[in-house]
Backbone atoms as SQL, in Angstrom:
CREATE TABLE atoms (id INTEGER PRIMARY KEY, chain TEXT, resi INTEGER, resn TEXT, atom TEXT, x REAL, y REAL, z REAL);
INSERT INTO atoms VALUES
  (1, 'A', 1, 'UNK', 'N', 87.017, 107.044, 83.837),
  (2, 'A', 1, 'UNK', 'CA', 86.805, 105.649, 84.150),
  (3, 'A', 1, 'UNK', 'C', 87.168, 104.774, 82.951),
  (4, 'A', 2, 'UNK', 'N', 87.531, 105.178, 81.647),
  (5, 'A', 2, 'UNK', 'CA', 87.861, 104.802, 80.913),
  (6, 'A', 2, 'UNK', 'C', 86.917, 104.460, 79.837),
  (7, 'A', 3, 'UNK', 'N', 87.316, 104.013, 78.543),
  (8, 'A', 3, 'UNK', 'CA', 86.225, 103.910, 77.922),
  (9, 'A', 3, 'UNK', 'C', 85.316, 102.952, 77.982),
  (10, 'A', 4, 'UNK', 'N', 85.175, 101.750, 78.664),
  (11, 'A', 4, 'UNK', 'CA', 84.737, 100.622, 78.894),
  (12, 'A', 4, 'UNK', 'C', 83.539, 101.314, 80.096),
  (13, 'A', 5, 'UNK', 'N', 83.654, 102.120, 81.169),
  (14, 'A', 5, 'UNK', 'CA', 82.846, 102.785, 81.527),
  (15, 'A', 5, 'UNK', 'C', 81.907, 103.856, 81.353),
  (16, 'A', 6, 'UNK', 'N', 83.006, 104.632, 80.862),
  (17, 'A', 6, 'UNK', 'CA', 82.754, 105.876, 80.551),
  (18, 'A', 6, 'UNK', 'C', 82.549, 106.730, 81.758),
  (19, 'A', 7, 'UNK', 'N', 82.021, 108.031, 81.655),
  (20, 'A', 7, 'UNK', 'CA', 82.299, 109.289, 82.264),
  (21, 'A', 7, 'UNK', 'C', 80.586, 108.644, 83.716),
  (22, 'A', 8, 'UNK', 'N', 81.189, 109.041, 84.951),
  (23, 'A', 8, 'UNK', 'CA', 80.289, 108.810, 86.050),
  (24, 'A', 8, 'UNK', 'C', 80.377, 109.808, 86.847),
  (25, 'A', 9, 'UNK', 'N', 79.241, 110.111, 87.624),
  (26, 'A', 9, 'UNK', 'CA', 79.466, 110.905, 88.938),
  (27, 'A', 9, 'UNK', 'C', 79.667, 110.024, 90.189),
  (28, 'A', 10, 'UNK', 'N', 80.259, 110.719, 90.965),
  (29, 'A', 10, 'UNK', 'CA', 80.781, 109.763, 92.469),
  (30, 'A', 10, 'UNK', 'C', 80.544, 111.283, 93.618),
  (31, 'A', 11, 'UNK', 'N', 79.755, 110.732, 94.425),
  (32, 'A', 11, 'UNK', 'CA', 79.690, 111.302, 95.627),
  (33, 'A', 11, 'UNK', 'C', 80.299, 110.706, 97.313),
  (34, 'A', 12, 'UNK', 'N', 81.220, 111.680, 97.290),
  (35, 'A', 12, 'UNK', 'CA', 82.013, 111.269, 98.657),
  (36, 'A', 12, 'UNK', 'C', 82.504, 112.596, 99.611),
  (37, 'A', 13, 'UNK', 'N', 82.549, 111.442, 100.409),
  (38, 'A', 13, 'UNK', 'CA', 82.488, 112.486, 102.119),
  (39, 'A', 13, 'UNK', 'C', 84.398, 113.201, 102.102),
  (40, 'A', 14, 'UNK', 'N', 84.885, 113.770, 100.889),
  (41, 'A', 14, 'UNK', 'CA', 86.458, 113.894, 100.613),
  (42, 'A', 14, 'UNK', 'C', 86.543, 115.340, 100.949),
  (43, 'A', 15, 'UNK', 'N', 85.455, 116.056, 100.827),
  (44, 'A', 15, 'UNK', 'CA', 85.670, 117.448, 100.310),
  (45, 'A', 15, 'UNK', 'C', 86.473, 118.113, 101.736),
  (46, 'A', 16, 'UNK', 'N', 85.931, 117.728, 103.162),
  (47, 'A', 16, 'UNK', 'CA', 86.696, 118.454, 104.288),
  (48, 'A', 16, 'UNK', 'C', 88.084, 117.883, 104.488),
  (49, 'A', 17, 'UNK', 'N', 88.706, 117.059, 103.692),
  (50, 'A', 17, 'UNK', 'CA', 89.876, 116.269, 103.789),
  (51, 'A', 17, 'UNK', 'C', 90.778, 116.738, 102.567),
  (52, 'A', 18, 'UNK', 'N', 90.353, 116.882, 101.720),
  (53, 'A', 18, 'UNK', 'CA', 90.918, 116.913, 100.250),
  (54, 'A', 18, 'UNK', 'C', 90.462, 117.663, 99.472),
  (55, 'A', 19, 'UNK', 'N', 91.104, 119.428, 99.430),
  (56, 'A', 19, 'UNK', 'CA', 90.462, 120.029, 98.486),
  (57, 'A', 19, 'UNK', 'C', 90.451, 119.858, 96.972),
  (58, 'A', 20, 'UNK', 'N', 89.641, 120.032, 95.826),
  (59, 'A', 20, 'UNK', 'CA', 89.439, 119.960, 94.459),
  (60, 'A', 20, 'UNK', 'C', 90.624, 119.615, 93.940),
  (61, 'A', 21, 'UNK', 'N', 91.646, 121.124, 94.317),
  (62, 'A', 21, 'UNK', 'CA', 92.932, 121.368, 93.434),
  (63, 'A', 21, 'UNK', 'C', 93.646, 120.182, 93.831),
  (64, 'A', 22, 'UNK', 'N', 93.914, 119.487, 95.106),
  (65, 'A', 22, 'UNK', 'CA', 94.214, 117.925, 95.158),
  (66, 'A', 22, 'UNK', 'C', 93.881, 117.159, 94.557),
  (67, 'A', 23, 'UNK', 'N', 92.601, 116.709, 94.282),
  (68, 'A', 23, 'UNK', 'CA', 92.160, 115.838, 93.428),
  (69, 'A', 23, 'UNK', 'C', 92.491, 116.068, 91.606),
  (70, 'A', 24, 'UNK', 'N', 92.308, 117.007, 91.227),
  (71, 'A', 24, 'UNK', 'CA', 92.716, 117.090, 90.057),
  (72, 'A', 24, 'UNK', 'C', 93.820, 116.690, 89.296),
  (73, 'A', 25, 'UNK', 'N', 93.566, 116.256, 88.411),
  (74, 'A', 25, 'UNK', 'CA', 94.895, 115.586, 87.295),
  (75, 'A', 25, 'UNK', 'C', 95.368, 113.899, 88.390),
  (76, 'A', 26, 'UNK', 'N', 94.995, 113.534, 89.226),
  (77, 'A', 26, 'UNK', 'CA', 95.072, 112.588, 89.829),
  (78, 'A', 26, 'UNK', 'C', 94.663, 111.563, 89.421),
  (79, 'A', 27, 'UNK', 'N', 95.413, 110.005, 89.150),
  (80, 'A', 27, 'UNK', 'CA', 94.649, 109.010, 88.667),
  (81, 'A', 27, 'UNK', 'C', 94.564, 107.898, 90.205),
  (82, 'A', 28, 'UNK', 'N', 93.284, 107.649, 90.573),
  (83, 'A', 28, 'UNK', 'CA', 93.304, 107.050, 91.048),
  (84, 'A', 28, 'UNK', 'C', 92.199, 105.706, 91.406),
  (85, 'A', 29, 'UNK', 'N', 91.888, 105.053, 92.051),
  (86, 'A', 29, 'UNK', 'CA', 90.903, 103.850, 91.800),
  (87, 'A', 29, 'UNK', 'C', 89.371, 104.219, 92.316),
  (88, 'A', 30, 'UNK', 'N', 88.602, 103.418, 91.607),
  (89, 'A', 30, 'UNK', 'CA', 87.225, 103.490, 91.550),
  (90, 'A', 30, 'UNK', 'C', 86.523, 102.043, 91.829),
  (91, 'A', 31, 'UNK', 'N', 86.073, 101.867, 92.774),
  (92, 'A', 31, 'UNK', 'CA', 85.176, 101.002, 92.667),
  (93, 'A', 31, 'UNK', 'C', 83.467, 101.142, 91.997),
  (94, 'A', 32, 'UNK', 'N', 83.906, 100.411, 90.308),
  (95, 'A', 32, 'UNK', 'CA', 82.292, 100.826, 89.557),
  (96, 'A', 32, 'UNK', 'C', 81.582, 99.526, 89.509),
  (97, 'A', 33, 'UNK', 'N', 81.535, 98.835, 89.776),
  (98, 'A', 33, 'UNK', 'CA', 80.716, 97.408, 89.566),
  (99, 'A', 33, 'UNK', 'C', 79.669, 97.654, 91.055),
  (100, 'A', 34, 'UNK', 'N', 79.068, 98.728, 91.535),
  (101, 'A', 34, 'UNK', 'CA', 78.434, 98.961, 92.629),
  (102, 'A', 34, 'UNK', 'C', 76.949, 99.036, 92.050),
  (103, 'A', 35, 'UNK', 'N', 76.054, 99.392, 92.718),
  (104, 'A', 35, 'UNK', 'CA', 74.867, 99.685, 92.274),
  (105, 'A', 35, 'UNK', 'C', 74.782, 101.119, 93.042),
  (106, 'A', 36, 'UNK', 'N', 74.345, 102.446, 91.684),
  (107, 'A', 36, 'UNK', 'CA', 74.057, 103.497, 92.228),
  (108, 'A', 36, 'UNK', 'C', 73.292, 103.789, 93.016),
  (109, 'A', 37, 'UNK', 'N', 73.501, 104.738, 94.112),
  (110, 'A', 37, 'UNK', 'CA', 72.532, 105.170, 95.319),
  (111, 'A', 37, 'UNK', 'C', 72.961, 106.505, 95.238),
  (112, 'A', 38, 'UNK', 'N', 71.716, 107.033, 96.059),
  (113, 'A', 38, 'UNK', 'CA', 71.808, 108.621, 96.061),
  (114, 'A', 38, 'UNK', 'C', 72.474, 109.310, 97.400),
  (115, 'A', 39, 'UNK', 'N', 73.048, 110.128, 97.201),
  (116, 'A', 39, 'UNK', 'CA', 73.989, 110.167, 98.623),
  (117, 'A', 39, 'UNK', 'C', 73.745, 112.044, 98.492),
  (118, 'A', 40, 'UNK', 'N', 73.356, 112.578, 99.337),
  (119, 'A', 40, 'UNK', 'CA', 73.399, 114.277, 99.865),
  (120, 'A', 40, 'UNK', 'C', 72.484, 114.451, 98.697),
  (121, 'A', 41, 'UNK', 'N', 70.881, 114.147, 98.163),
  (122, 'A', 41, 'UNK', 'CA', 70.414, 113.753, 97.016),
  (123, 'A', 41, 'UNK', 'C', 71.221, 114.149, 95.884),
  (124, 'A', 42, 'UNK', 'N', 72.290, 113.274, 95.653),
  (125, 'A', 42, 'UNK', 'CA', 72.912, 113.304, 94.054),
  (126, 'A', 42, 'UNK', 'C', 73.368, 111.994, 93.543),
  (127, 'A', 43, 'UNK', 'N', 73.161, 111.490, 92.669),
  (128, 'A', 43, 'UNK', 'CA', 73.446, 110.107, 92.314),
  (129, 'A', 43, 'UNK', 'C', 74.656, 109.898, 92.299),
  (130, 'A', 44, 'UNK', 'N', 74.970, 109.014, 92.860),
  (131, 'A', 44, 'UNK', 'CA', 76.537, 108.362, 93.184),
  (132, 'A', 44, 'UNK', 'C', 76.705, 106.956, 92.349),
  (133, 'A', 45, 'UNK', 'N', 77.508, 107.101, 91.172),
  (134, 'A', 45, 'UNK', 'CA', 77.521, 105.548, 90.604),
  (135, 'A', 45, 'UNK', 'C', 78.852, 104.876, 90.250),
  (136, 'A', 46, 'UNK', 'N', 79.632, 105.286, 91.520),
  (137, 'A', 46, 'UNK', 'CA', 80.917, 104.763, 91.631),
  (138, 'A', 46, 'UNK', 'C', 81.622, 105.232, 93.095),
  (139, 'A', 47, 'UNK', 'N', 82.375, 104.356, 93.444),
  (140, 'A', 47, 'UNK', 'CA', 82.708, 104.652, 94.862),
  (141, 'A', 47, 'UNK', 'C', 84.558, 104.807, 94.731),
  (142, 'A', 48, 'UNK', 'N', 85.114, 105.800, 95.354),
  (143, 'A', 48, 'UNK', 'CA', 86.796, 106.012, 95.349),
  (144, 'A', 48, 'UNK', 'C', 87.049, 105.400, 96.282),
  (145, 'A', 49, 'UNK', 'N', 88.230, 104.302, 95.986),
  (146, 'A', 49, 'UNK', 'CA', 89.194, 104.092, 97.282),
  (147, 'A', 49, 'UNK', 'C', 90.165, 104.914, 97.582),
  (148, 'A', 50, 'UNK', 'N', 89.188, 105.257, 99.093),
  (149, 'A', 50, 'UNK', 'CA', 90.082, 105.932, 100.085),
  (150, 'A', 50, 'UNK', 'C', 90.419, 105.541, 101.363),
  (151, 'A', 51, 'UNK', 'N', 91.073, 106.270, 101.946),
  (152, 'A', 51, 'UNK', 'CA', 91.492, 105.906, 103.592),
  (153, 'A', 51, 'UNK', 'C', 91.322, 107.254, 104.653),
  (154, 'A', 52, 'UNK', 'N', 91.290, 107.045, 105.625),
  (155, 'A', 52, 'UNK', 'CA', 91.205, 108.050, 106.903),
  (156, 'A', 52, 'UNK', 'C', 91.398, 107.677, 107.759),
  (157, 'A', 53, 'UNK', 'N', 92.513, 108.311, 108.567),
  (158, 'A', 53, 'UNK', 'CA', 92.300, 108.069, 110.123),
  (159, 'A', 53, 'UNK', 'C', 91.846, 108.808, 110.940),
  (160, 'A', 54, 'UNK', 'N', 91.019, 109.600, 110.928),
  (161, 'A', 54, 'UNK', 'CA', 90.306, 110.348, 111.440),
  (162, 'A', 54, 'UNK', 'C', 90.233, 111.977, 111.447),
  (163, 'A', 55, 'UNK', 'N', 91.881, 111.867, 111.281),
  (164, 'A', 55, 'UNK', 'CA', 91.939, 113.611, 111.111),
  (165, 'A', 55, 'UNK', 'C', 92.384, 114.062, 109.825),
  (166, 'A', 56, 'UNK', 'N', 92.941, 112.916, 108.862),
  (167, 'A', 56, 'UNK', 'CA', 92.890, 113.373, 107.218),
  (168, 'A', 56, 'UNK', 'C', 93.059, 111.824, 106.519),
  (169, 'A', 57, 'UNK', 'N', 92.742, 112.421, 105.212),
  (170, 'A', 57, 'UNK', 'CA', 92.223, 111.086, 104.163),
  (171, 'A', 57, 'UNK', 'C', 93.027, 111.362, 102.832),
  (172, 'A', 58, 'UNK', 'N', 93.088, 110.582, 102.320),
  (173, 'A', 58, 'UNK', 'CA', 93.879, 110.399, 100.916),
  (174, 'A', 58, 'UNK', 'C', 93.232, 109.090, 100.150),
  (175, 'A', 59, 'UNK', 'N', 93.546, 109.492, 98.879),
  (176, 'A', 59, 'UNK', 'CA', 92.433, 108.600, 97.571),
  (177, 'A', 59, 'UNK', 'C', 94.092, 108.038, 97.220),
  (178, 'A', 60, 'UNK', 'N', 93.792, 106.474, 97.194),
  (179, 'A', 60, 'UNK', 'CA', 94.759, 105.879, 96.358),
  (180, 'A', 60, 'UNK', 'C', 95.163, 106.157, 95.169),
  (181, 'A', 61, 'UNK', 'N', 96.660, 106.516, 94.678),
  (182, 'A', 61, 'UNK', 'CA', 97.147, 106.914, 93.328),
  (183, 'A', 61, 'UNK', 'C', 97.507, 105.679, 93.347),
  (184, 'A', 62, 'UNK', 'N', 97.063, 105.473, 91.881),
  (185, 'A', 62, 'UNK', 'CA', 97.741, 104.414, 90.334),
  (186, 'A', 62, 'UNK', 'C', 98.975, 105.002, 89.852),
  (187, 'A', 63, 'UNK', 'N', 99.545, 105.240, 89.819),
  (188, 'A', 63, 'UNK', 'CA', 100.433, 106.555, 88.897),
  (189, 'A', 63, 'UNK', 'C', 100.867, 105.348, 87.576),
  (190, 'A', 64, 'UNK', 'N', 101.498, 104.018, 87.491),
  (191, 'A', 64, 'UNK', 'CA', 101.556, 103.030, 86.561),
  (192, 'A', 64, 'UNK', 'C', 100.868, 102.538, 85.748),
  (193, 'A', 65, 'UNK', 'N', 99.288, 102.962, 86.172),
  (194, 'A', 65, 'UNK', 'CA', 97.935, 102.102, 85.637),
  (195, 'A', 65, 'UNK', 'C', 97.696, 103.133, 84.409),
  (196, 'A', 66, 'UNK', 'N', 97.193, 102.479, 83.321),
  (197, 'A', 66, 'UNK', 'CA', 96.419, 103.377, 82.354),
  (198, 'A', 66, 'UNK', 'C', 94.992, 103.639, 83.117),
  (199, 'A', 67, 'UNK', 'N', 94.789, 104.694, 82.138),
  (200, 'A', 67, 'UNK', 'CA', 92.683, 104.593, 82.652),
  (201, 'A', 67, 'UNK', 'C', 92.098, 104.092, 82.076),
  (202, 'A', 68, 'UNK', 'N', 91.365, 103.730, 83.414),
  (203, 'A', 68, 'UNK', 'CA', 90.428, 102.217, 82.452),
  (204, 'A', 68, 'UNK', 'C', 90.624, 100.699, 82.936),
  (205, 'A', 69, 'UNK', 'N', 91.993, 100.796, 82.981),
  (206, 'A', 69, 'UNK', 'CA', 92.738, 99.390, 83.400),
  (207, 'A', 69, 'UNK', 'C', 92.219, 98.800, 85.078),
  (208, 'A', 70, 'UNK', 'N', 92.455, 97.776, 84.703),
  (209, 'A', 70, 'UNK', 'CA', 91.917, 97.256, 86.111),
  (210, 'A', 70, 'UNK', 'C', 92.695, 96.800, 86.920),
  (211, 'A', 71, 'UNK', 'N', 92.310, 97.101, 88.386),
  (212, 'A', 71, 'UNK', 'CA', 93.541, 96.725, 89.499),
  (213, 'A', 71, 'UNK', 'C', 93.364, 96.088, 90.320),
  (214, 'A', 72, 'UNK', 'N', 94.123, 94.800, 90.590),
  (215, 'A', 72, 'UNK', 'CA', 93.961, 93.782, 91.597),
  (216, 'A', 72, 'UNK', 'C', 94.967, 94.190, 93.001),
  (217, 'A', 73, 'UNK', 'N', 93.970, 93.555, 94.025),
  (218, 'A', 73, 'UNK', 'CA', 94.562, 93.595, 95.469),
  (219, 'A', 73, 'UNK', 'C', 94.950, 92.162, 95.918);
């Protein structure tokens, strides 16, 4: 999350869509200005933008962005 954040846990519903070895080495966006909640009891204090249409999902890549940097829509 960069150093301005630093290191967070994020809990999301990705895992039947997107195994690990997908996610890894991947840079992609975080919504952290949230307020943590506990989700499958584990603290969640950042949320990934993702998408689904019902039968598979994908996490937005930055591939241009440093980490850390912030991204407007």
């Amino acid at each position: 999350m960069g150093k301005k954040h630093g290191q967070k846990q994020v809990v999301a519903g990705l895992k039947k869509y997107l195994p690990k070895k997908k996610l890894e080495g991947r840079t992609v966006v975080f919504c952290v200005n949230i307020k943590p909640a506990v989700i499958r009891g584990q603290k969640s204090e950042a949320m990934v933008l993702a998408a689904d249409d019902g039968s598979t999902a994908d996490v937005l890549d930055v591939v241009k962005t440093k980490v850390g940097e912030e991204v407007h829509f």
